[in-house]
C-alpha positions as YAML, in Angstrom:
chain: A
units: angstrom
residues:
- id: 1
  name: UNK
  ca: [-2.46, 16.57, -23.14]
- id: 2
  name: UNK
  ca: [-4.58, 18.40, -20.85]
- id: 3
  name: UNK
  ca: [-4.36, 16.09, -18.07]
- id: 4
  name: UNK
  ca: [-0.62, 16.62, -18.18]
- id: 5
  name: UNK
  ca: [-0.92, 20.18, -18.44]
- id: 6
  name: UNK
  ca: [-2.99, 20.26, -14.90]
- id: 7
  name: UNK
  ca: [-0.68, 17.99, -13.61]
- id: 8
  name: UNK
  ca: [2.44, 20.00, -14.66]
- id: 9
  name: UNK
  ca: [0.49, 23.63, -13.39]
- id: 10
  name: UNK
  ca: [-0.51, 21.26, -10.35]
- id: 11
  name: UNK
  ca: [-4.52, 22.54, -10.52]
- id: 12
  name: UNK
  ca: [-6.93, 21.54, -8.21]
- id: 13
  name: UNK
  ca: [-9.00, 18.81, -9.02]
- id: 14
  name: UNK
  ca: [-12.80, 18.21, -7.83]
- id: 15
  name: UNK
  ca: [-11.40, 17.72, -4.37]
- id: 16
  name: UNK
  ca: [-9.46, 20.92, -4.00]
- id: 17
  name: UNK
  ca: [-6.50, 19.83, -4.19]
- id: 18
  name: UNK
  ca: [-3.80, 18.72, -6.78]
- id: 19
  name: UNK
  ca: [-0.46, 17.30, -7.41]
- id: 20
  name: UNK
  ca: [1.71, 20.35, -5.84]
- id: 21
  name: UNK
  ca: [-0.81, 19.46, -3.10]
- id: 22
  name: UNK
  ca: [1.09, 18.10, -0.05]
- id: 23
  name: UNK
  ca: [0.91, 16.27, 2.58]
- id: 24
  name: UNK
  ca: [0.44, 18.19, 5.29]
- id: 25
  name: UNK
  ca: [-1.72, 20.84, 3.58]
- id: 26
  name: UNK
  ca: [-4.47, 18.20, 2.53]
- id: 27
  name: UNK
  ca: [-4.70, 16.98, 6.44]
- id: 28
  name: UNK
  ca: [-4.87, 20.80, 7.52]
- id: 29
  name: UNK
  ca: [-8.68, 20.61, 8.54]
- id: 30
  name: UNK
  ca: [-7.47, 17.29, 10.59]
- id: 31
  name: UNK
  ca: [-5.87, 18.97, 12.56]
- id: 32
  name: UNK
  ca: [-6.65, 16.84, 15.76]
- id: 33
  name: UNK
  ca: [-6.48, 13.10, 15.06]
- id: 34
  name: UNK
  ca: [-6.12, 11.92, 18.45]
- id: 35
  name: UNK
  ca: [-8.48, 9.36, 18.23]
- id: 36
  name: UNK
  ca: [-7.63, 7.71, 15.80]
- id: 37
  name: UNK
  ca: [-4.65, 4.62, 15.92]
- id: 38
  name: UNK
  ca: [-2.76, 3.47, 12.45]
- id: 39
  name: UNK
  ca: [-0.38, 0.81, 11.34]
- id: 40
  name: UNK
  ca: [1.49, 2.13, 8.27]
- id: 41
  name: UNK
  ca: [3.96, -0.01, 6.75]
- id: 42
  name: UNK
  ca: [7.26, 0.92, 5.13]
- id: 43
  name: UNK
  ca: [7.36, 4.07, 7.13]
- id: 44
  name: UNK
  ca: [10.96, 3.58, 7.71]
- id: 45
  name: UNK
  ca: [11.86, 6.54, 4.76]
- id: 46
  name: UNK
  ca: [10.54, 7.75, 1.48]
- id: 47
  name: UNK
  ca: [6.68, 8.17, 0.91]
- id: 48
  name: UNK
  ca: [5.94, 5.97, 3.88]
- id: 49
  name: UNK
  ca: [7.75, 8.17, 6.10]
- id: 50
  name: UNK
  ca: [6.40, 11.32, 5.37]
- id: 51
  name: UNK
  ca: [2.91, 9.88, 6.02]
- id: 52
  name: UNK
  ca: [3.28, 8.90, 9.64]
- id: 53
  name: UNK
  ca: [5.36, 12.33, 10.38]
- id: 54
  name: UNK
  ca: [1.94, 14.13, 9.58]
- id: 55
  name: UNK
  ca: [-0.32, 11.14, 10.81]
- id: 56
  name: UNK
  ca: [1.71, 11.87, 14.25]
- id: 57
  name: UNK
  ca: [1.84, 15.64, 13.96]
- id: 58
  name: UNK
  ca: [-2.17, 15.41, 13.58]
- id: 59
  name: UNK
  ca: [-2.36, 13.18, 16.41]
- id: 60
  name: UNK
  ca: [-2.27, 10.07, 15.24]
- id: 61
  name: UNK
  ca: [-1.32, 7.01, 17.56]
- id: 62
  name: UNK
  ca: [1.29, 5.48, 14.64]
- id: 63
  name: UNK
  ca: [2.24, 1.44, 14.84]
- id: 64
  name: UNK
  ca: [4.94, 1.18, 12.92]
- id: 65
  name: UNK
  ca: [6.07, -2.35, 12.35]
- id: 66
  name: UNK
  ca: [9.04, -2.64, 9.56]
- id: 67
  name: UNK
  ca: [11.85, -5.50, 8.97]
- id: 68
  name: UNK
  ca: [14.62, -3.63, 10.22]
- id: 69
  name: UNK
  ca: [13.63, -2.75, 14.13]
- id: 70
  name: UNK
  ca: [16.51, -0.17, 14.38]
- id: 71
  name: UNK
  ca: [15.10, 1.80, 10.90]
- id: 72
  name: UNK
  ca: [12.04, 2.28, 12.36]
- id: 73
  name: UNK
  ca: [13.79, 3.52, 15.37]
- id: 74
  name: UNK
  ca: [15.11, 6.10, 14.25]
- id: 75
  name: UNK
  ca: [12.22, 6.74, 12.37]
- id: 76
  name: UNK
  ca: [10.27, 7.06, 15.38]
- id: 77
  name: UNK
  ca: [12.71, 9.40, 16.56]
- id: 78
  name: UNK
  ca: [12.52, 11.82, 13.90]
- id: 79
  name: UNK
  ca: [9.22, 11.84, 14.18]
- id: 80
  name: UNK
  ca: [9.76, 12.61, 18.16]
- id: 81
  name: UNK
  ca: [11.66, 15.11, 17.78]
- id: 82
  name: UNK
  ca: [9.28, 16.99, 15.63]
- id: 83
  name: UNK
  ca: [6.42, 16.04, 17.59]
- id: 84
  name: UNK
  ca: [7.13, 15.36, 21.70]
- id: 85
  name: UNK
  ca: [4.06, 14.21, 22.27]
- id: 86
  name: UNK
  ca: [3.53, 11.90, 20.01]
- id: 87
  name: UNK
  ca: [2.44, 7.84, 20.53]
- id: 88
  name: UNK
  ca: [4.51, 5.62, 18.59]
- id: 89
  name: UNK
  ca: [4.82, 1.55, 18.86]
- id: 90
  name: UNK
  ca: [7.69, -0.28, 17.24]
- id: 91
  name: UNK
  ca: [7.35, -3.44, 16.13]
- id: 92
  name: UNK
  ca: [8.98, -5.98, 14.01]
- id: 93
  name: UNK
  ca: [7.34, -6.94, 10.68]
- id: 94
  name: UNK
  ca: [8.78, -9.25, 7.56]
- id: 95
  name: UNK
  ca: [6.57, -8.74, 5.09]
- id: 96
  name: UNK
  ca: [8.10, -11.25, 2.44]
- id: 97
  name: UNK
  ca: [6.73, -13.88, 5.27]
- id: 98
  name: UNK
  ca: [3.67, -15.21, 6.26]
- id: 99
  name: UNK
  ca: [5.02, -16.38, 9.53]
- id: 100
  name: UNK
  ca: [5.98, -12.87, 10.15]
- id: 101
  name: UNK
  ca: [2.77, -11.19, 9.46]
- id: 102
  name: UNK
  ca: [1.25, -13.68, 11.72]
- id: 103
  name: UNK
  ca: [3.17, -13.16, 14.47]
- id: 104
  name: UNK
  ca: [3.24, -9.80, 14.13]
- id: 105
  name: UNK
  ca: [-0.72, -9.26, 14.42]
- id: 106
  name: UNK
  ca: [-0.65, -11.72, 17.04]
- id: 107
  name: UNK
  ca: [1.74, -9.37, 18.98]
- id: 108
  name: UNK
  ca: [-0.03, -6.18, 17.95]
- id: 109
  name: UNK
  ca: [-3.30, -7.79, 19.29]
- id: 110
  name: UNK
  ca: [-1.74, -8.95, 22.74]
- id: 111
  name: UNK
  ca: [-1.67, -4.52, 23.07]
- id: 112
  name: UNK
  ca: [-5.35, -4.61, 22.88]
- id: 113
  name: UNK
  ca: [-5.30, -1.05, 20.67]
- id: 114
  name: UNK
  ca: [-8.38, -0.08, 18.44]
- id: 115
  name: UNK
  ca: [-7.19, 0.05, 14.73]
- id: 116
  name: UNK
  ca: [-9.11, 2.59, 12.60]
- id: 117
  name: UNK
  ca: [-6.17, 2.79, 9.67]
- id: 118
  name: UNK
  ca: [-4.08, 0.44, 7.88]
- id: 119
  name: UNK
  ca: [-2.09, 2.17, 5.39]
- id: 120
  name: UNK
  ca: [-0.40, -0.83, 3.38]
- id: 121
  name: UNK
  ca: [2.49, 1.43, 1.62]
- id: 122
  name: UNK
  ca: [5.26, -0.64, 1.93]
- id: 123
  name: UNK
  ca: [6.62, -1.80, -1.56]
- id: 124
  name: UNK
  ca: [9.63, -3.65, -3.10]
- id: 125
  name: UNK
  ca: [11.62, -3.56, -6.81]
- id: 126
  name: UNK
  ca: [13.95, -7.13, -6.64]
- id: 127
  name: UNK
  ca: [16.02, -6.08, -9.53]
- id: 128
  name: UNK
  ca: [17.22, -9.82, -9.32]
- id: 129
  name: UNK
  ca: [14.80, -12.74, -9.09]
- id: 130
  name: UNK
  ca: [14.41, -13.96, -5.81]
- id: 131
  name: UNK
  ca: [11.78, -16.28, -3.80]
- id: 132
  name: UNK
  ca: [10.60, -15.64, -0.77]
- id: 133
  name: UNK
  ca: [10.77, -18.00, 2.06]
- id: 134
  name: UNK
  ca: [7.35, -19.00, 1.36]
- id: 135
  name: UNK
  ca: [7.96, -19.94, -2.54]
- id: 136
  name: UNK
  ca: [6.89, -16.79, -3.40]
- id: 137
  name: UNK
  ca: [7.99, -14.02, -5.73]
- id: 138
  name: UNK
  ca: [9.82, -11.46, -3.73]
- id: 139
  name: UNK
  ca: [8.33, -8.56, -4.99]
- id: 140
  name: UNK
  ca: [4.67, -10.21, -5.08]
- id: 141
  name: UNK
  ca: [5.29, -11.65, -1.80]
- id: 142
  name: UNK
  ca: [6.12, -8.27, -0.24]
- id: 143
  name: UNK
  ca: [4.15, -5.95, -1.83]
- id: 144
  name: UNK
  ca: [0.40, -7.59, -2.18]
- id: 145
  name: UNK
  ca: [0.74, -10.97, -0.57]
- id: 146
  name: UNK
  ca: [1.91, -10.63, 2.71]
- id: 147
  name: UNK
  ca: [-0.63, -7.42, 2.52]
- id: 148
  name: UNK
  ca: [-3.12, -9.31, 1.58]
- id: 149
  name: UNK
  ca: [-2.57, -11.55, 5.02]
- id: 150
  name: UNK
  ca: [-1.72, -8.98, 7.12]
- id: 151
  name: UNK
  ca: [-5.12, -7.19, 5.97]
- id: 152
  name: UNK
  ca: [-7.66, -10.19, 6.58]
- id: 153
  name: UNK
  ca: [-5.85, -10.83, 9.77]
- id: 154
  name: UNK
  ca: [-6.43, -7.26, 11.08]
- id: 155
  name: UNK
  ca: [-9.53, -6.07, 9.50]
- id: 156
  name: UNK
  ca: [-12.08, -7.94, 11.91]
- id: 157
  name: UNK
  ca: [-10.19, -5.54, 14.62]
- id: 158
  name: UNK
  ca: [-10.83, -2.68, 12.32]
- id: 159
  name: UNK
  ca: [-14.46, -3.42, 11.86]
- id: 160
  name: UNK
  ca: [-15.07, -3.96, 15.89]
- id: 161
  name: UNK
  ca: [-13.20, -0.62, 16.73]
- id: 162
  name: UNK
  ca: [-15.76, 0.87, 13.95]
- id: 163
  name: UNK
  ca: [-18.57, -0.57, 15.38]
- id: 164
  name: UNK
  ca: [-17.58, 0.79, 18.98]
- id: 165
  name: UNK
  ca: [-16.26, 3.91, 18.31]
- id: 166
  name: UNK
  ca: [-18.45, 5.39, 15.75]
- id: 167
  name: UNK
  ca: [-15.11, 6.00, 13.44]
- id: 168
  name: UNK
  ca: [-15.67, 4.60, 10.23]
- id: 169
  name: UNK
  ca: [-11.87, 2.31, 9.57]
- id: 170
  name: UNK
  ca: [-10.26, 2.95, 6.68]
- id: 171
  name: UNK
  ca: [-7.91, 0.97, 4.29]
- id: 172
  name: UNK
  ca: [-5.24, 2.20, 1.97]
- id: 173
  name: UNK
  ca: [-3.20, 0.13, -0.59]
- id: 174
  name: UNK
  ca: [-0.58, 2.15, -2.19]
- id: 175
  name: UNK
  ca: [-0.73, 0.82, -5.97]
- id: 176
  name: UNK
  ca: [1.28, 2.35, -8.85]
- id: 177
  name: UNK
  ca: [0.18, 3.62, -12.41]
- id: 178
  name: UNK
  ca: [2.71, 1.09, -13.17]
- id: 179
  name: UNK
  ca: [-0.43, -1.16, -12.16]
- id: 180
  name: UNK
  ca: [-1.36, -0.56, -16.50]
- id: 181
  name: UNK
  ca: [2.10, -1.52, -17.80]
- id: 182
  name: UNK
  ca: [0.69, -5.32, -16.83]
- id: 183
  name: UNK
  ca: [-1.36, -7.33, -19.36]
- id: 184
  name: UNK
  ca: [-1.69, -11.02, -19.65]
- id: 185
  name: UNK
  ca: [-2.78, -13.94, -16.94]
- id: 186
  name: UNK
  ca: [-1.26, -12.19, -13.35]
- id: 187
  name: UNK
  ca: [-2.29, -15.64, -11.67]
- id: 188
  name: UNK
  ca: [-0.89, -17.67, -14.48]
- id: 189
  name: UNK
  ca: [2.43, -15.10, -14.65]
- id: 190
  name: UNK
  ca: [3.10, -15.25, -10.65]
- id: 191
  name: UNK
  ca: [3.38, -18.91, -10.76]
- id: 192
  name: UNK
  ca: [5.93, -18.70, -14.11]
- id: 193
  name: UNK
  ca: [7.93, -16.58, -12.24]
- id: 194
  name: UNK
  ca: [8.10, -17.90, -8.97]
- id: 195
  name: UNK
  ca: [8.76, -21.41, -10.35]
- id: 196
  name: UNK
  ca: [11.43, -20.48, -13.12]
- id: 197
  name: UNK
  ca: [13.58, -17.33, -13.17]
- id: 198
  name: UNK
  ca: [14.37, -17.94, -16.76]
- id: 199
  name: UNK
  ca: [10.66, -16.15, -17.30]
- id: 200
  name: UNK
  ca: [11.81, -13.34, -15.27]
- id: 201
  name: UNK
  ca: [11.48, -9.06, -15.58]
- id: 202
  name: UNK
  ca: [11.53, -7.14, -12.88]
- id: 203
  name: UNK
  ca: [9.37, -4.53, -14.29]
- id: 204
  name: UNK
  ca: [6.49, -6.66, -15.51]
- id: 205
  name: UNK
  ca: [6.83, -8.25, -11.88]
- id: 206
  name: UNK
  ca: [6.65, -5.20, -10.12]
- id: 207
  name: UNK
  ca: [3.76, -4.02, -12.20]
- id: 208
  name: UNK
  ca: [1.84, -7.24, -11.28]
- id: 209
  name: UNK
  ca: [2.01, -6.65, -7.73]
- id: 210
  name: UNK
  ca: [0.77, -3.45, -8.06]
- id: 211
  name: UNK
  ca: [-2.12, -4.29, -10.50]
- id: 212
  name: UNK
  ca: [-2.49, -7.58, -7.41]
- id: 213
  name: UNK
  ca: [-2.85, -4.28, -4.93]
- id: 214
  name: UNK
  ca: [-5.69, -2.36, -7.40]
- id: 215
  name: UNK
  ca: [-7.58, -5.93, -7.35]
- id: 216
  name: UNK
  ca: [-7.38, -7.00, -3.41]
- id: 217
  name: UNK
  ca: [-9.13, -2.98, -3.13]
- id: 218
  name: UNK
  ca: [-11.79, -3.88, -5.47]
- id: 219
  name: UNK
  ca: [-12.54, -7.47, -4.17]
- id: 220
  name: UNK
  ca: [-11.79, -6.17, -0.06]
- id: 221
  name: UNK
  ca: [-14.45, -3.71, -0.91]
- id: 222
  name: UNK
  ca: [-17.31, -5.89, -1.95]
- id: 223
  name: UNK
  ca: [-16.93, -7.68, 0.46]
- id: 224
  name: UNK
  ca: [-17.09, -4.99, 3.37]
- id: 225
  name: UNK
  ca: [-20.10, -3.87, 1.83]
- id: 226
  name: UNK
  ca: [-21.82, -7.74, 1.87]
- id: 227
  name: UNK
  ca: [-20.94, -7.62, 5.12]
- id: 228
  name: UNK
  ca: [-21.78, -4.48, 6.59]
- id: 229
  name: UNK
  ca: [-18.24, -3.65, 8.05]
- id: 230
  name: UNK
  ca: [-18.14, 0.08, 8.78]
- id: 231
  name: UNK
  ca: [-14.68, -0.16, 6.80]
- id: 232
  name: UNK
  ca: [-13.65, 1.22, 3.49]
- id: 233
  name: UNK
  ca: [-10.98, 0.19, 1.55]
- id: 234
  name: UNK
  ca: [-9.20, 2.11, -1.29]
- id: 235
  name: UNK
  ca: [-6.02, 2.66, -3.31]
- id: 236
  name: UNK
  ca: [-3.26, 5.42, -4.41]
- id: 237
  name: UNK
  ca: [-1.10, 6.08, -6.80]
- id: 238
  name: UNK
  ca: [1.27, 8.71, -4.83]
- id: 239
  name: UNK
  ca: [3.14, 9.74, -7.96]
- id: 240
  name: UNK
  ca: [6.34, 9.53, -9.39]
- id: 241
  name: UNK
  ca: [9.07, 9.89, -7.00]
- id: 242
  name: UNK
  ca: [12.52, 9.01, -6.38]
- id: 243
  name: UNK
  ca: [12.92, 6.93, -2.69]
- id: 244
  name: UNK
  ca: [14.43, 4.08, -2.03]
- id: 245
  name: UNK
  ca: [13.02, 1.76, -4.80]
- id: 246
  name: UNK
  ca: [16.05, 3.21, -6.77]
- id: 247
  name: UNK
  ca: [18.78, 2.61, -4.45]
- id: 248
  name: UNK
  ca: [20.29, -0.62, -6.45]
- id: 249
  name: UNK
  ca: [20.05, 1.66, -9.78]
- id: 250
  name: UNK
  ca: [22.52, 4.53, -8.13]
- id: 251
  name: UNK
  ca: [24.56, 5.68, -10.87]
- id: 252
  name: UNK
  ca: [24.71, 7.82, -14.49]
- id: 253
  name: UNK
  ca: [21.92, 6.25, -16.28]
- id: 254
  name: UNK
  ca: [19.10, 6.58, -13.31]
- id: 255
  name: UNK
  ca: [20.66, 9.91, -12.55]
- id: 256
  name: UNK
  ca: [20.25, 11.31, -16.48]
- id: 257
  name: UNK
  ca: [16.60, 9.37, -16.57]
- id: 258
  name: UNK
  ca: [15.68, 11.37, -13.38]
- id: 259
  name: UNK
  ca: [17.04, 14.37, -14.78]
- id: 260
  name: UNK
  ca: [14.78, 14.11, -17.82]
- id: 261
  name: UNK
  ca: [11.76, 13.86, -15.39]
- id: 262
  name: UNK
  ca: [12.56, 15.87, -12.98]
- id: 263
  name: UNK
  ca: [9.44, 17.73, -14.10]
- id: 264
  name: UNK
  ca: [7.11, 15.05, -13.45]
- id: 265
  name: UNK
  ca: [8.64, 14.23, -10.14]
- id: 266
  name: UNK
  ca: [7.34, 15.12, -7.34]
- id: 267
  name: UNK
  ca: [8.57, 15.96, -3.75]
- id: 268
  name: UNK
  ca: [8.10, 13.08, -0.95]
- id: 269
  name: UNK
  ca: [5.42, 15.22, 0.60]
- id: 270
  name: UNK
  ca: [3.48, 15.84, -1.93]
- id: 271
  name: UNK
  ca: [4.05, 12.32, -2.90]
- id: 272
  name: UNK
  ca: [2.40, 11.48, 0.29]
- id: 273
  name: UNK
  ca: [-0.43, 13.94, 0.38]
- id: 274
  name: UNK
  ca: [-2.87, 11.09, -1.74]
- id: 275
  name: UNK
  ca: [-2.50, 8.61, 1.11]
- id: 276
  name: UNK
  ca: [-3.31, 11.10, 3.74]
- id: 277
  name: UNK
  ca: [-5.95, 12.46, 1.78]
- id: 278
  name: UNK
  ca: [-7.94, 9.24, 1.62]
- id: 279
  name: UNK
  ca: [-6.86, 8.23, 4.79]
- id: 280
  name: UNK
  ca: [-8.64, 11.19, 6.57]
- id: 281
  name: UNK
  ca: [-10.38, 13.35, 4.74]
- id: 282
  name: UNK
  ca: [-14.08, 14.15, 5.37]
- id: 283
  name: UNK
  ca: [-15.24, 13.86, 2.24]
- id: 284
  name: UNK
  ca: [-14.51, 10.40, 1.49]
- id: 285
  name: UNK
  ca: [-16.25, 9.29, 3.96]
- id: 286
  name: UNK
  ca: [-18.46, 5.65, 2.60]
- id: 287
  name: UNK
  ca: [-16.46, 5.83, -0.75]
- id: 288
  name: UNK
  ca: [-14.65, 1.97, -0.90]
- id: 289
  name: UNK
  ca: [-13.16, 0.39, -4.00]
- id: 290
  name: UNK
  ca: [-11.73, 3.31, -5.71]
- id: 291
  name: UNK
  ca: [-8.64, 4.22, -7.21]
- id: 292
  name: UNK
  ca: [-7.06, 7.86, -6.65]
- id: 293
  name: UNK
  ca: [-4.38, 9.75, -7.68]
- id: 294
  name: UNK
  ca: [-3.20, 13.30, -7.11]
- id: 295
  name: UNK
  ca: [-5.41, 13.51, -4.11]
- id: 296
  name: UNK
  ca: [-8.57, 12.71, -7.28]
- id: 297
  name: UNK
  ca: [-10.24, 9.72, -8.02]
- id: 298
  name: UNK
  ca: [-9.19, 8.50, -11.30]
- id: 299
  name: UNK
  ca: [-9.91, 5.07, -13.25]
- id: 300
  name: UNK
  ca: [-7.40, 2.11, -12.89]
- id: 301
  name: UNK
  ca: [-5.98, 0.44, -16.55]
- id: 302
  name: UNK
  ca: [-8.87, -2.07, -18.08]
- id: 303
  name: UNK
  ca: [-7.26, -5.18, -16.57]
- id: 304
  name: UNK
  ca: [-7.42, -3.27, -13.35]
- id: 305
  name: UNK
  ca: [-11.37, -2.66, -13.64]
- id: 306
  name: UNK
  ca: [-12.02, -6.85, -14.18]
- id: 307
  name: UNK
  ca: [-13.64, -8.14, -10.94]
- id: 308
  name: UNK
  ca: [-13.50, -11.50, -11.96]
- id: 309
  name: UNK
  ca: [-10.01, -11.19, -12.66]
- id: 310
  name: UNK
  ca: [-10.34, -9.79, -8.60]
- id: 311
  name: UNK
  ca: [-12.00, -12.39, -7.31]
- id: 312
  name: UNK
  ca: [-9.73, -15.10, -8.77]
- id: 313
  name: UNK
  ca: [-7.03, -13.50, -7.59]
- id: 314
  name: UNK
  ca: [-8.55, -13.09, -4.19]
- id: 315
  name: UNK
  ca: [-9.44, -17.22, -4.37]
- id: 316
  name: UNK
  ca: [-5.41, -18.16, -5.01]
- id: 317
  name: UNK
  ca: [-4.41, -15.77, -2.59]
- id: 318
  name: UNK
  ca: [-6.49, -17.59, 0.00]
- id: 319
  name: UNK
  ca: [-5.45, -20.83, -1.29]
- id: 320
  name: UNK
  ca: [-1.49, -19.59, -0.58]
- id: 321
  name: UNK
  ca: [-2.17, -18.24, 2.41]
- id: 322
  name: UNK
  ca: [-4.11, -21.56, 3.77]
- id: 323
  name: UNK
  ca: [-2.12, -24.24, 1.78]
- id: 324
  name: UNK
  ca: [0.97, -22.59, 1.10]
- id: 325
  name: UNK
  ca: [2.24, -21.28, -2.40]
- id: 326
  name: UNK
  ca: [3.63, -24.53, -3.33]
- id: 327
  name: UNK
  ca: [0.15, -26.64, -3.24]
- id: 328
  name: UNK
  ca: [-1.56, -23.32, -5.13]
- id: 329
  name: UNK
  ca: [0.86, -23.54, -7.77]
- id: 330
  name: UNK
  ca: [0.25, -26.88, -8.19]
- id: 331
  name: UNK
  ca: [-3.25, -26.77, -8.93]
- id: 332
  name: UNK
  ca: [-2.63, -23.99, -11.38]
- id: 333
  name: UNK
  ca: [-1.06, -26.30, -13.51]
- id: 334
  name: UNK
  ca: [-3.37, -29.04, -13.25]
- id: 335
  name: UNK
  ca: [-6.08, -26.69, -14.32]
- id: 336
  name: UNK
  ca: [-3.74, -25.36, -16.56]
- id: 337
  name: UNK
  ca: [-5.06, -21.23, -16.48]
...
């Protein structure tokens, strides 16, 4: 009850700030970010959008690679003309496939660009089952798995730009509260429903690839820290919010439901202010593995706290990527999880 209470008054937390906090007020002290280059994904609208408009306005030198090239056209453009002098790269990015988050790092490395952020925000709701090209999931497959890839493709760049710059590189994986509403075997559950759509809800899908984001933090961040990579690595819940994750729900019901909550909601920037916070704030500089929301460090669900439950994910996630979905799921079921 009290928790809701500050989050309804919108009080400041132990890092100053809260969830009226926005944005743009949380990256205030940052005011010059120049040095610093970013991919964000998603940043073609919603949450995603509002983060590189006051990366940029900071500074920032923004990548933004994105499925549709024209969206994040004209998302550059906004951005533009806001900010005149700002650096922006365009690039095409699936991430449903593999192929296409290879090829896109491949492309981003032929710029030869330092990388000091990778904000992984984009995210998907399939309200119908689909698969993704790869056998996967579409949800799963966009929201953790081909971030998963596009992170251990990119993060040896991240740790040499560290190393020469002096800039500690950060990671952010935009999770969900929704991360809790999963319980069960995820590993078990992702090959059920990418084998049989029969076994399908969209909800409990989209709640495992969040809790899959809130796992690849904890697991990416024991490993930086076995390895000595100047790199942290942590995830955000921005909030509840309504984007683009709604758009196939348009109509009386969502409207009414939205209604009802409109006093929980909150507005895309201050939606966005968590993922800028941890992206460049000061204070969290050396802090890896952590889960924050409301611009606060907060504690996952009880699933999402199980690093073995990481690291097994982490193991069939490199399995996929290396052998393909098909041959993972395959040896899930002759082990039988």
């Amino acid at each position: 009850m009290i928790d809701t209470l500050r989050y309804l008054l919108g009080s400041a937390g132990p890092s100053g700030f809260g969830s009226k906090s926005t944005a743009e007020q949380v990256t205030e002290n940052r005011a010059d970010l120049r040095c610093l280059t970013a991919i964000i994904t998603g940043a073609t609208s919603g949450i995603g959008a509002e983060t590189a408009r006051v990366l940029a306005k900071r500074g920032v030198r923004l990548i933004l690679p994105a499925r549709s090239v024209k969206a994040a056209e004209d998302a550059k453009a906004r951005i533009v003309s806001e900010c005149p002098d700002s650096e922006i790269i365009v690039m095409a990015l699936d991430l449903s496939s593999l192929n296409s988050v290879r090829s896109f790092v491949n492309q981003f490395h032929t710029l030869g660009l330092p990388l000091h952020l990778l904000i992984n925000n984009a995210g998907k709701f399939a309200h119908e089952h689909a698969v993704s090209e790869d056998g996967v999931e579409m949800t799963f497959a966009t929201n953790y798995l081909g971030h998963f890839l596009l992170t251990k493709l990119l993060v040896k760049t991240m740790a040499e730009t560290a190393k020469e710059t002096g800039v500690q590189g950060r990671i952010v994986n935009v999770s969900s509260s929704i991360h809790g509403w999963f319980s069960g075997d995820a590993v078990s559950y992702l090959a059920l429903i990418s084998r049989n759509k029969s076994h399908y809800d969209a909800t409990r899908a989209y709640a495992l690839s969040k809790l899959a984001n809130v796992f690849h933090t904890k697991e990416l961040a024991r490993r930086l820290q076995q390895t000595g990579a100047n790199v942290t690595v942590n995830c955000v819940h921005p909030g509840i919010v309504r984007t683009r994750l709604t758009r196939e729900r348009e109509g009386l019901l969502t409207d009414l439901v939205f209604f009802l909550a409109s006093k929980l909601l909150k507005s895309i920037p201050q939606a966005a202010a968590t993922t800028c916070y941890v992206a460049t704030h000061p204070r969290l500089s050396d802090v890896s593995g952590n889960y924050f929301a409301d611009c606060n460090e907060t504690s996952t669900s009880k699933l999402g706290s199980n690093l073995a439950e990481a690291r097994r994910l982490w193991a069939t996630s490199e399995f996929m990527i290396s052998r393909g979905p098909k041959a993972a799921f395959d040896l899930l079921k002759h082990l039988e999880f």
